[in-house]
N, C-alpha and C positions, 0 to 999 in steps of 0.2 A: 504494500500500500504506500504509495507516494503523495495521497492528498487527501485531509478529511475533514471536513467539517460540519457542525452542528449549530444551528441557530432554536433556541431556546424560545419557547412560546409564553409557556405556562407550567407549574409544577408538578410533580406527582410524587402522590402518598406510600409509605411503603402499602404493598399490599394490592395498587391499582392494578388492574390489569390494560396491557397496550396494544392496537392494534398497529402492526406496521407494514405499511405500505411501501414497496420498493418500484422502482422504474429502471429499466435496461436503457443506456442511450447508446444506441449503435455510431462507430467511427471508424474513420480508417485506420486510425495507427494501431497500434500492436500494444493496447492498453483497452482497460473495461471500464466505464462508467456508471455508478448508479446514483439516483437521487431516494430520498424517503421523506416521506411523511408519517410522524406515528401519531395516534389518536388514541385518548382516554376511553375507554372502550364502556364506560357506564354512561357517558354521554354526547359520546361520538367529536368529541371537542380536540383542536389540533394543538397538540403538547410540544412538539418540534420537527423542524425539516434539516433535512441535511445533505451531503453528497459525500462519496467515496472515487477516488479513482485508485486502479489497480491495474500493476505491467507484470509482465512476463519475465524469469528472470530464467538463465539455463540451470535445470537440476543437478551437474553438478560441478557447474564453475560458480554460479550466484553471479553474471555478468546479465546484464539487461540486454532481453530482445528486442532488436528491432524490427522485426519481424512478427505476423501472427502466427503462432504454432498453429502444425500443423491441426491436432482436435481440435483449435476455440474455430479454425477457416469452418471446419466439418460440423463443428455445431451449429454456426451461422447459417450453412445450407440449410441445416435441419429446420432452423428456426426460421428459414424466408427470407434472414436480414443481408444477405448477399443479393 
């Protein structure tokens, strides 16, 4: 993970329960993005949003791809997002 962040809404109690909502945003580079929203789930009310991004690193150098490996190209087909 190379970026993350979280923008704070509103509180929650121990005990809440959350619902969290994630987004795929498809790109081209040889990184994954997501965004969330989670929601206090007793009253459907938005607690915080946030975003993740994440690369690809070789299994066993730990050197960043610049490249999409090969599975995430394969799951994109799967998914439509090619």
């Amino acid at each position: 993970m190379v970026h993350a962040e979280c923008n704070y809404k509103k509180s929650l109690k121990f005990g809440d329960s959350v619902i969290v909502e994630s987004t795929y945003h498809p790109c081209e580079a040889a990184k994954i993005i997501f965004s969330y929203r989670l929601y206090k789930k007793a009253d459907k009310s938005l607690v915080a949003t946030g975003t993740t991004t994440q690369v690809f690193l070789d299994k066993d150098t730990q050197t960043l791809l610049l490249n999409n490996p090969p599975f995430f190209l394969e799951w994109k087909k799967q998914q439509q997002l090619l």
